[in-house]
N, C-alpha and C positions, 0 to 999 in steps of 0.2 A: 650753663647754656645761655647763650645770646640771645636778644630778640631777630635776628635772623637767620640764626640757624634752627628757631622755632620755627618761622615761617619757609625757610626749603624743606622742612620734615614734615608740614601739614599743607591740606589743602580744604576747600569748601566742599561741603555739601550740596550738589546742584539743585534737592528738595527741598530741606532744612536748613542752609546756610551754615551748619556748625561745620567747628573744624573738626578732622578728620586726617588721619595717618597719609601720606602721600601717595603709600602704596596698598591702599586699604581699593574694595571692591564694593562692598556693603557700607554704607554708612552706618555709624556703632550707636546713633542716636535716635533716627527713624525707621533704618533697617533696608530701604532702598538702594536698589542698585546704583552705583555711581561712576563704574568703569564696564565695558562687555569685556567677557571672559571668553581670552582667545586661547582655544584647544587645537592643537595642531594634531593635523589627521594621521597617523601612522602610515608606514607605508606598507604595503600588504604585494607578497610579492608570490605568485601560483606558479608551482613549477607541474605540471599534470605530465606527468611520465606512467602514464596508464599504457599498460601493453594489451591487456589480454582481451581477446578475440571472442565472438558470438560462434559460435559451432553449436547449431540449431538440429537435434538429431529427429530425421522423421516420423512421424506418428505410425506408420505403414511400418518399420520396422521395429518399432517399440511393439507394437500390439500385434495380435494374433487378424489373418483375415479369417472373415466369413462370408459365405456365401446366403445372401436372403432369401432364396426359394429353397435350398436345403432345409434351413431355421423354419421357415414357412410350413412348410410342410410335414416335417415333424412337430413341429405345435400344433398344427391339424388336425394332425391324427393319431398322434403320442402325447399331445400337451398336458392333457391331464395325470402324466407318470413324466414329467418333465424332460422327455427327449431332448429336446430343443433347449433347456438350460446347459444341460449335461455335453453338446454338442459344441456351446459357444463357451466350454470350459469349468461351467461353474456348476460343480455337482453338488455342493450346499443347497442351493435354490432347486435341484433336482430335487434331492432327498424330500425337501421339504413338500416339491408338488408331486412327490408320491405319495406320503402321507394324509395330505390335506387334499388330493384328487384337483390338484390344478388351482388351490388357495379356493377350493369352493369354486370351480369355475368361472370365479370373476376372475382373475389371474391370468387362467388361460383365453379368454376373449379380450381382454387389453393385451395380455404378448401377441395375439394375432395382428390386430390391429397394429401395436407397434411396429412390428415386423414388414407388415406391407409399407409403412411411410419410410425405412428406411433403405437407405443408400444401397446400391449393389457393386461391391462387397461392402460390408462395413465390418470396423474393427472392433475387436474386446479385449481388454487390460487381459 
């Protein structure tokens, strides 16, 4: 190899002044960078062929209504033998405030109370 076809195969290091491969990025002698590295961006191509539809089924048909003065008033005056659970479907919680007389009466004075702050009808799963 010639003295100039040494020098078309190498170049300077713009840090360190050594020579250095022509198509080197790094300098092999300092380590610094000596060319920017161009990364061509891909192309990214979205085909969004989404079809399907929101069909939003109402609450009022999902659940059962109830009426709040029916519930009201069976918790009144049956809450402590759980009318009023038994009513809005859920005879578990009955059973249980027949046995415990209305969770000990604190049960039946919070379903009172609940029952006046809600909605007329409101619904239950």
């Amino acid at each position: 190899m010639d003295r100039n076809e040494e020098i078309r195969e190498t170049k300077f290091c713009k840090e360190c002044g050594e020579k250095i491969d022509r198509n080197a990025v790094f300098c092999t002698h300092c380590g610094c960078m000596v060319e920017n590295i161009q990364v061509q961006q891909p192309q990214i191509v979205i085909n969004n062929s989404n079809q399907n539809q929101n069909v939003n089924v109402p609450m009022a048909s999902a659940a059962k209504a109830r009426n709040k003065w029916v519930a009201f008033f069976l918790c009144l005056f049956l809450g402590y033998f759980g009318a009023h659970k038994f009513y809005e479907g859920k005879a578990g919680m009955g059973i249980l405030y027949i046995f415990t007389f209305g969770l000990f009466a604190i049960g039946w004075i919070v379903d009172c109370i609940v029952l006046l702050c809600k909605k007329n009808p409101y619904y239950v799963d």
